[in-house]
C-alpha positions in Angstrom: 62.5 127.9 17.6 64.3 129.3 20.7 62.0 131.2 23.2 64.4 134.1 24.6 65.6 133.0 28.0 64.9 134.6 31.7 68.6 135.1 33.9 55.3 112.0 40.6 56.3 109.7 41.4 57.4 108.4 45.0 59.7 109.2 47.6 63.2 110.3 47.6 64.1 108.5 50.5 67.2 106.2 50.3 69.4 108.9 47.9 69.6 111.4 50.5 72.7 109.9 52.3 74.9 109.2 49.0 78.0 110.3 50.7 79.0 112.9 53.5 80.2 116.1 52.6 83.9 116.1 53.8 85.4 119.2 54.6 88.0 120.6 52.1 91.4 122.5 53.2 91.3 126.0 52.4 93.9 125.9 49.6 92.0 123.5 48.2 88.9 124.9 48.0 90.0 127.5 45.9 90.5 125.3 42.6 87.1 123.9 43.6 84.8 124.8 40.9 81.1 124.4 41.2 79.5 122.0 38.7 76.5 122.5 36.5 73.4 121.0 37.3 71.6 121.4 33.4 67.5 120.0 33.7 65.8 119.1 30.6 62.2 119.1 31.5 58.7 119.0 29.7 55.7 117.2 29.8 55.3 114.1 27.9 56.4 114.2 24.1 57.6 117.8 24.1 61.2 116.2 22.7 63.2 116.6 26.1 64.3 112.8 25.1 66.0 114.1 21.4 67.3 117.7 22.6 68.8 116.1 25.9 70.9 113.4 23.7 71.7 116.0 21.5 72.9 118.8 24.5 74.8 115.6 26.3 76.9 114.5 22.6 77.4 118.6 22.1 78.9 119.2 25.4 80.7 115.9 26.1 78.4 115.4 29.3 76.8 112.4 31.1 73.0 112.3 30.5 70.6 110.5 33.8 66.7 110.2 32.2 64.3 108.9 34.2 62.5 106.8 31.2 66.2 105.4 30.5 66.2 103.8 34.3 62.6 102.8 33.7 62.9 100.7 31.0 66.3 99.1 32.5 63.9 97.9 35.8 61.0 96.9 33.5 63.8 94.8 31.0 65.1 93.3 34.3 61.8 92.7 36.4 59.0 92.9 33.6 55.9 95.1 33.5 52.7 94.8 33.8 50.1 98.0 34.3 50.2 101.4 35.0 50.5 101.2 38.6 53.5 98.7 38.1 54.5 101.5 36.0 54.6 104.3 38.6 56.0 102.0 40.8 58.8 101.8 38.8 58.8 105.4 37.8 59.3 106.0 41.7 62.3 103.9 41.7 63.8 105.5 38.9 63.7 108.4 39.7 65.6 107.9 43.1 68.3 106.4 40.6 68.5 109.3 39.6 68.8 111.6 42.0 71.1 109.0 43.5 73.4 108.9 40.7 73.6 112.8 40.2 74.7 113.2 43.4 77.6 110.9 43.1 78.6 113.0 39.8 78.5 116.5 41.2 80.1 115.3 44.5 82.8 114.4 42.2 82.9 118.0 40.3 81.5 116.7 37.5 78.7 118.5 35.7 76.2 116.6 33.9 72.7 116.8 32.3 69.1 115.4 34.0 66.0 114.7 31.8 62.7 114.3 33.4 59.1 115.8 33.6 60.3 117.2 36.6 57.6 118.3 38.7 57.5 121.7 40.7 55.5 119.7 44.0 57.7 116.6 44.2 60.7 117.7 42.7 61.7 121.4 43.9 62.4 119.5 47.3 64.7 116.7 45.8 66.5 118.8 44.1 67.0 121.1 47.6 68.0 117.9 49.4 70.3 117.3 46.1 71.7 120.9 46.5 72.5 120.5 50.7 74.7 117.3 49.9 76.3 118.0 46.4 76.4 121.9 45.1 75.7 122.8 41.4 74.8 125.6 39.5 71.5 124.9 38.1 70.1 125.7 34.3 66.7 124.7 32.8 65.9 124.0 29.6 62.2 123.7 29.3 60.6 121.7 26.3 57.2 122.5 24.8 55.3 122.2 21.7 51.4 123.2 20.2 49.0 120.8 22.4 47.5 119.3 18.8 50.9 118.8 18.1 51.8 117.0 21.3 48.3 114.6 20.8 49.6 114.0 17.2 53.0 112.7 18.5 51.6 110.5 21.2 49.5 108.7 19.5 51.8 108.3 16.6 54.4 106.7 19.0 51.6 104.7 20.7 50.4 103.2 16.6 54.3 102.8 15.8 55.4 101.7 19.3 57.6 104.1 19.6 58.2 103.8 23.6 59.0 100.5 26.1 55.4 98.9 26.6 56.0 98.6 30.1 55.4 102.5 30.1 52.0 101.6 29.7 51.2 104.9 27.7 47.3 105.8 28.0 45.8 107.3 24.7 42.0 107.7 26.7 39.7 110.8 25.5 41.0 112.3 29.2 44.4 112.4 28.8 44.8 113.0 25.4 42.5 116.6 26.2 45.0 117.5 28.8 48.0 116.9 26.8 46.6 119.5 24.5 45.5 122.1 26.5 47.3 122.0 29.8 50.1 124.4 28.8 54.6 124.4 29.1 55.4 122.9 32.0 56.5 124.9 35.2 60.2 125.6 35.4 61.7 124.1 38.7 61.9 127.7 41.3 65.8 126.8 41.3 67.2 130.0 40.8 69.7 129.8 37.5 69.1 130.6 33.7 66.2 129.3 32.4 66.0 128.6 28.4 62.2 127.7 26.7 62.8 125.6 23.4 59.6 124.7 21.2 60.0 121.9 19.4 56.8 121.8 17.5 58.7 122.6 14.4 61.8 120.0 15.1 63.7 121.5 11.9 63.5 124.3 13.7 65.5 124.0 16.9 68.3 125.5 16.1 71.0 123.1 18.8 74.0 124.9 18.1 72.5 128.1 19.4 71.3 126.0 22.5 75.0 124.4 22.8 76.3 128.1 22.5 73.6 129.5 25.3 74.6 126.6 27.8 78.6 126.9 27.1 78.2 130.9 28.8 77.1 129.5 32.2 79.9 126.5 32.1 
């Protein structure tokens, strides 16, 4: 179901200086076209994981998720609790921003998945902006809160996710998965698309491949 669209970890420090802009001649810069930035972002079990494979194999586009670096550290270094865990969360997400800004220095578009968070991550992705343009697009994930309990527990029971995520199931945060809301879009400018995925049959993905390929 396709909501009609409107036109915490750590530091950032060490990504910033992935390579200097170098100055383009003019004739050049005329056949230079801006990539697309495209965020998938949600809170926790809202399906950003499923659509953002899905958009990346559609569009023939590299995919950077913050979870996906996670679980690379915690394979390589191990894990251990949940402060390990945001530990490494930090780190990964500097990986990311690192590694996006070597793709759209290049031209390349490509497609970021995170819980992206309005207070740490509207200034990354200015800082991201200043050293490698790109035309940004949102796609932001939700679903029913009793839907989004349902599913975290569920892939808790079944583990479902890389135990070094250390995924808490306590009374607290199980109450503000329900009833805290969509997450708040990054203030980045650029289209911005709300998918609810608390009827997966429903998402209709072509229609989201089709919405994306009018801003490429």
């Amino acid at each position: 179901m396709l909501i009609p669209p409107s036109c915490d970890e750590g530091t950032t420090s060490g990504w910033f200086g992935v390579g200097q802009r170098t100055a383009l001649p003019l004739r050049m810069m005329k056949h230079v076209q801006t990539p697309t930035l495209i965020i998938i972002t949600g809170h926790p079990a809202t399906g950003k994981t499923t659509i953002s494979q899905a958009l990346a194999s559609g569009l023939r586009l590299p995919l950077l998720s913050k979870d996906a670096f996670k679980e690379l550290i915690f394979d390589g270094l191990g894990w251990s609790d949940r402060e390990w865990s945001r530990r490494v969360g930090a780190t990964a997400i500097t990986i990311l921003y690192h590694t996006a800004a070597t793709i759209l220095s290049s031209g390349q578009s490509l497609i970021v998945e995170s819980n992206f968070r309005v207070d740490l991550d509207t200034p990354r992705m200015q800082k991201l902006q200043a050293i490698a343009p790109f035309k940004p697009l949102q796609i932001r994930c939700t679903a029913d809160g009793d839907i989004l309990v349902e599913r975290i527990l569920r892939r808790v029971g079944q583990q479902q996710r890389h135990p070094g995520h250390c995924d808490d199931c306590s009374p607290a945060d199980l109450e503000l998965a329900r009833t805290r809301g969509a997450i708040e879009p990054l203030p980045l400018g650029g289209p911005l698309l709300t998918v609810d995925t608390t009827f997966p049959e429903q998402v209709d993905v072509p229609a989201i491949l089709h919405w994306i390929r009018g801003y490429l």
